[in-house]
N, C-alpha and C positions, 0 to 999 in steps of 0.2 A: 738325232731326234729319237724318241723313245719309242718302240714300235709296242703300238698296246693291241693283240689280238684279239675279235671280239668272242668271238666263240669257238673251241676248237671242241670235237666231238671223238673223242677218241672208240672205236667200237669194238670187241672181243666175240666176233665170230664162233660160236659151240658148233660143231660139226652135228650133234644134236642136243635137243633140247632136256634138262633131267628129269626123272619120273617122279613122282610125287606117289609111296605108297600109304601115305595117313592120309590123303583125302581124293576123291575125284572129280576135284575141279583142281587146275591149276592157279599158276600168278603171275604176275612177271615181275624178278626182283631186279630192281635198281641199283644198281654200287657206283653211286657218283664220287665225285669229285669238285673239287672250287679251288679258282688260281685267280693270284689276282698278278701278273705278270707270270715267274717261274716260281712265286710264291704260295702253299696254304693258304686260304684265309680261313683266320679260326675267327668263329663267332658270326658266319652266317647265319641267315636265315631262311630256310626252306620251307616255304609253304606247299600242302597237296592240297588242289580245289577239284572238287568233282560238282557238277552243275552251280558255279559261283558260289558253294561251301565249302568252307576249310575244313577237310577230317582230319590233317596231320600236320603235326608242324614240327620240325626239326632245327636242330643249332649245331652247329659242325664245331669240330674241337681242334685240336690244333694240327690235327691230319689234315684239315681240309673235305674230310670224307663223309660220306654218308651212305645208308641204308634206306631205302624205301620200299615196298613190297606192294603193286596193283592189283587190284582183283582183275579178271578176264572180261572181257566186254563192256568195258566201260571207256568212257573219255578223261580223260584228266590233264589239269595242269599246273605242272609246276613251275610254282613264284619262288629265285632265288634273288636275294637279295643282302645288304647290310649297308650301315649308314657311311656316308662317303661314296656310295660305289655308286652306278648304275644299275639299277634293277633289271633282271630277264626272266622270260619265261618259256618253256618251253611243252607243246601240246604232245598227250599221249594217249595215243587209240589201242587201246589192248582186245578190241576184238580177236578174235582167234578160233581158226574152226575145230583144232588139237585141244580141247579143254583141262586133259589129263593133267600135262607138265607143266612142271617149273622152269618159265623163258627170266634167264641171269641177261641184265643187256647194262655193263658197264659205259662209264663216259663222263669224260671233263668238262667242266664248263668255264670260262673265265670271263672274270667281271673285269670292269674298266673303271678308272674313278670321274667323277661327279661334278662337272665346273658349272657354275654359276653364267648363268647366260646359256647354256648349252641345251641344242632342241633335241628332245628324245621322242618325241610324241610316238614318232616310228615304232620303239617298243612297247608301246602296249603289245603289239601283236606277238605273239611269238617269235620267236628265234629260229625253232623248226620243229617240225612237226614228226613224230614219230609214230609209224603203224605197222603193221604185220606187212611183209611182203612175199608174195607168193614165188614170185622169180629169185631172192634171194631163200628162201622158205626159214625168214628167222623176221626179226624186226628189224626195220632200219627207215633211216629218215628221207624224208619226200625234198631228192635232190633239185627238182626245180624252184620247190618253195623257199628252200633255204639259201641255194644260189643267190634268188631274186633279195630276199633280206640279207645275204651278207653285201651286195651292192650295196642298200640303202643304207648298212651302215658303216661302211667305208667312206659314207658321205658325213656321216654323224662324226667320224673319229679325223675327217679331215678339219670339220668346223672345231672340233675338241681341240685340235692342234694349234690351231689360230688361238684357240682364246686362250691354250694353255701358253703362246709366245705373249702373246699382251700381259697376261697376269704374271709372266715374268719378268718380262720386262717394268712393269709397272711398279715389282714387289724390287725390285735391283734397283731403280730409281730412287723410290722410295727411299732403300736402306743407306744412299750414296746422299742423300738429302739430307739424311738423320747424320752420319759418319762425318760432314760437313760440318754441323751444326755441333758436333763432341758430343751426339748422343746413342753413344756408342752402345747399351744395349736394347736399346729400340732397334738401330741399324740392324743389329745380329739377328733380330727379332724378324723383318723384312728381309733378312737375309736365307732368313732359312727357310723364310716360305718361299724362297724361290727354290731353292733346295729342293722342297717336297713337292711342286711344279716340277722340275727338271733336275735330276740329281747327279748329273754328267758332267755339264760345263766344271770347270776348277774355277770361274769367277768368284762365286759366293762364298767358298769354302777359303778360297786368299784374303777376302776383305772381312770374313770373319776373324782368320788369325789374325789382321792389324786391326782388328776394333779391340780385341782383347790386348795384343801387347800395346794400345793405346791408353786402355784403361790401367794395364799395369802402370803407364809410365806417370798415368795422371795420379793415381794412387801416392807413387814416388814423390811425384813435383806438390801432390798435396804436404804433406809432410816436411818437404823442403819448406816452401810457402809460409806454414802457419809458422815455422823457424825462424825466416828469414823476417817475418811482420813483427817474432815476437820480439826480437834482435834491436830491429826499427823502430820498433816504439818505445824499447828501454833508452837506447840513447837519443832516444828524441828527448824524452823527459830529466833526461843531463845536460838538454840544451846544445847536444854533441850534433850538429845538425848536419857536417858533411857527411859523419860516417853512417847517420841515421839512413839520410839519403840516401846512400852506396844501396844498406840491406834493403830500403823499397823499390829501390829499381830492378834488384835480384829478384826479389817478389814478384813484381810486376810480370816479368818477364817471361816467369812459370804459368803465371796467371794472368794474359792479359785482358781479359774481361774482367773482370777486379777492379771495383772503384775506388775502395780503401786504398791501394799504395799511391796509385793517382793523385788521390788528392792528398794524401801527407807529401809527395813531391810538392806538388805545388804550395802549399803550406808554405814548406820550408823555403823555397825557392822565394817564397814575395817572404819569409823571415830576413834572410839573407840578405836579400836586396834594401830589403829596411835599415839592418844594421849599418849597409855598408853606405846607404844614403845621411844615416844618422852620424856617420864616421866622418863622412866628408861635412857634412854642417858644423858638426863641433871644429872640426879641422881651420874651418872658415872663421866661425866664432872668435877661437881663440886668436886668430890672427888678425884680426878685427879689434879685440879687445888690447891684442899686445902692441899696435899700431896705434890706437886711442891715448892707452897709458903716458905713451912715449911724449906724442904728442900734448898731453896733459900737464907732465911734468916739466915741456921746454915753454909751456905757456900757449901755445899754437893751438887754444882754444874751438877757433872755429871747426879747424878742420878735426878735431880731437871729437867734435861734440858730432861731427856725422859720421865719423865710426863708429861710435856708440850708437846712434840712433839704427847704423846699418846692424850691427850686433844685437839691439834689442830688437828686429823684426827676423831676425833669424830663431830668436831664442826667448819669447817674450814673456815666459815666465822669469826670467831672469832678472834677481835685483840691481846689480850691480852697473851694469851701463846706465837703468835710467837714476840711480843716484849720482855716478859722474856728470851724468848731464844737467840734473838738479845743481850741482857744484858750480859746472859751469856758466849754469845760468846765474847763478848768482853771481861770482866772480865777475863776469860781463855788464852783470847792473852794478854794483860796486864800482868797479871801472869807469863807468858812462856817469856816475853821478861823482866820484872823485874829481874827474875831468871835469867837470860842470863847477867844484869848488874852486878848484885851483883856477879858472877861467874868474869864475868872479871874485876872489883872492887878487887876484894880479892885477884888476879893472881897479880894485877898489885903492889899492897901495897905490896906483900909479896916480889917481887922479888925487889920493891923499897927497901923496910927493908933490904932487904940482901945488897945490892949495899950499902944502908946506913955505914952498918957493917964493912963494908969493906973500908969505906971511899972514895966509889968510889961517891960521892957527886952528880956532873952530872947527870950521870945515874939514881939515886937515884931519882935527882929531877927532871926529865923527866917523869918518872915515876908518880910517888906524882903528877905531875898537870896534867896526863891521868885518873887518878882515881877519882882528884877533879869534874875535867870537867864530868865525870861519875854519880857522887852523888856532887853535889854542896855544900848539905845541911851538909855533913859529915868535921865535924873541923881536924881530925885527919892527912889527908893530906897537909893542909894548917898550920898545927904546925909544921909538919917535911920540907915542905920547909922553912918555918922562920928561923927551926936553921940551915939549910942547909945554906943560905940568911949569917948566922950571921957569923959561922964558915967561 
């Protein structure tokens, strides 16, 4: 825990006080100081109010130091102060019954810094009060007064404490929230104001070096990435689509918040799977079509004609089965009406032959030139009319 002192008063005792021979009156000179821990601060601000006006104002440099110089009998107070800090003041009664000398009264002051939320109201008042003392016969501070305010603010710098554990805590959270999310210099950012909260713990100071060798590494895997995407999409566009694959999932991997390799995987993955659907259809097809043929060529029509019909729903742009089928169909009606000649071909011959038999001639030969007229190509009806003709 950072122990932050509020005021420490350091005092340089003169065994006597020095003469002043250019004038007769004396002063009492001031040779301050300001810390803010074991540090200088440069660039206070030091106010001198003598009845709630400012005669002087001073800015300390990087000594930390200062000069100030009272007239005698007067009250004054000085406001030190700078932004971040805690403001203090502290009252000075230069009455003095010795007018002649110059009273040197050195002394430290240290500020504390400034948290949000933090009740100070306590200092308005002073810090301590410093006047002439007759028992020590130089100046020095009114030790019950300052007793009583360094209590009070013992009580200030224990609330300080608390808030300064919350807002570290809060700022460590924080930057572990951001470091989660790979926002690595936000995180460092929360990191370090835990830091300037509490500058001791080695938590912050380790999670900054892995935010930083994080971003180096992201830097790296950047580089890799836009490589490995750019790899992936050349042979994507060669249609090369396992090795395409391979570099996006390399990608991916560097970068898995990244939608682009995502979705060219899957791209390619329903590519793949198309082809390899489209491979086994044709596979079907053609086995379909080579089973048709066969049966086309041994005459086994029917079964010929719903392979084809099963090949033209697989493939239905395709000419070629429903023209076999066209084929087939025909051939089947051809068929069905040849069968239908030769049926009444045979009726009309046999009952010719009988008419024949009987000598009913006529009849006979009515017959014999229905049958011819039937099958042209057949001599058999055109012999029996001859001897019909000749008889």
């Amino acid at each position: 825990m950072v122990r932050i002192v509020i005021i420490l008063l350091v005092f340089i005792n003169l065994s006597t006080p020095l003469f002043s021979q250019n004038s007769t009156k004396g002063y009492v000179e001031i040779k301050g100081k300001t810390k803010l821990k074991k540090s200088p601060i440069t660039g206070a601000e030091i106010k001198v109010f003598e009845n709630l006006k400012i005669i002087e104002t001073i800015t300390t440099p990087s000594t930390g130091k200062f000069n100030i110089k009272l007239d005698l009998d007067k009250v004054y107070i000085l406001e030190i102060s700078k932004t971040g800090l805690v403001t203090k003041r502290i009252s000075f009664d230069t009455h003095v019954k010795d007018e002649g000398y110059i009273w040197p009264y050195p002394f430290t002051i240290e500020l504390f810094e400034m948290v949000e939320g933090l009740d100070i109201s306590i200092l308005k008042d002073p810090v301590t009060k410093i006047r002439y003392s007759e028992e020590v016969g130089d100046f020095d501070f009114d030790k019950k007064y300052t007793i009583l305010m360094a209590n009070k603010i013992q009580k200030v710098l224990a609330s300080l404490e608390i808030l300064k554990q919350g807002k570290y805590k809060a700022a460590i959270e924080a930057g572990n929230a951001l470091q989660k999310e790979k926002k690595y210099e936000e995180a460092i950012t929360k990191y370090e104001e835990a830091i300037d909260i509490d500058p001791y713990p080695d938590y912050a100071d380790n999670q900054i070096m892995i935010c930083e060798k994080k971003m180096k590494e992201e830097l790296a895997n950047k580089g890799n990435y836009e490589k490995y995407i750019a790899s992936g999409d050349n042979y994507f566009s060669l249609k090369t689509y396992v090795t395409a694959k391979n570099y996006y999932t390399k990608a991916s991997k560097l970068s898995p918040d990244k939608k682009y390799p995502k979705d060219k995987i899957a791209e390619i993955n329903k590519l793949i799977a198309d082809a390899k659907a489209s491979e086994e259809l044709e596979s079907k097809y053609k086995s379909l079509i080579t089973s048709a043929d066969r049966q086309f060529r041994t005459k086994i029509y029917t079964e010929a004609k719903s392979n084809y019909n099963k090949a033209s729903a697989l493939k239905a742009n395709e000419a070629y089965p429903k023209e076999q089928i066209t084929k087939i169909n025909k051939l089947i009606a051809d068929a069905k009406a040849a069968g239908e000649i030769e049926s009444e071909y045979k009726s009309l011959i046999a009952n010719a032959d009988k008419q024949f038999g009987t000598k009913n001639y006529s009849s006979a030969k009515l017959d014999y030139n229905k049958a011819s007229a039937l099958k042209a190509s057949e001599a058999y009806p055109k012999e029996q009319i001859t001897k019909i003709n000749k008889l």
